[in-house]
C-alpha positions, 0 to 999 in steps of 0.5 A: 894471586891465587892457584887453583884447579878448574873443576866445571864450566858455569852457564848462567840465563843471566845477561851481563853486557860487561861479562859478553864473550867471556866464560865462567868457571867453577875454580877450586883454589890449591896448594902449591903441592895439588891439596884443595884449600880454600872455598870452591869459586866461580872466576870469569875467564880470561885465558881460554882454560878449561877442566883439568887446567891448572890456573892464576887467578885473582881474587879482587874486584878492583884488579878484574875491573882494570884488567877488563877496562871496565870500572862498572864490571861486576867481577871478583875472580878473574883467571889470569894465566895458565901454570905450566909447572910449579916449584916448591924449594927445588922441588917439582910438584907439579908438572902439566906436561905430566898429566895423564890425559884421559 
């Protein structure tokens, strides 16, 4: 699992029946602690996020095809799960609760 920031929203002219009804978004892998890691990717979504979402994600197409029941789905990330907080050794480094809303 990966976890990453969504950073934008993904509309393609291209037609797939396996990804109907569902979103794309632009998703940007972090650390535990916020710091951008990793290359910026596009993750069909699952749960309903947004920008500014903290997220789960996985990264493989395997694991997306079984979570979408569909062995022909062409998918690699998927947004699993929304994060409501992160704890690093006792430390609280992130907090979504915390987010100044503009």
């Amino acid at each position: 699992m990966i976890l990453a920031d969504v950073i934008g929203t993904v509309v393609s002219p291209v037609q797939v029946k396996a990804l109907d009804g569902f979103t794309l978004l632009m998703v940007r892998p972090v650390t535990p602690d916020g710091k951008a890691t990793g290359k910026t990717r596009i993750a069909l979504d699952k749960v309903g996020a947004g920008v500014g979402d903290r997220v789960l994600m996985i990264d493989e197409g395997n694991s997306g095809r079984q979570i979408l029941k569909d062995p022909s789905a062409p998918i690699k990330s998927l947004i699993v799960g929304f994060v409501d907080a992160v704890e690093v050794e006792g430390k609280l480094t992130y907090d979504h609760r915390q987010i100044q809303q503009p």
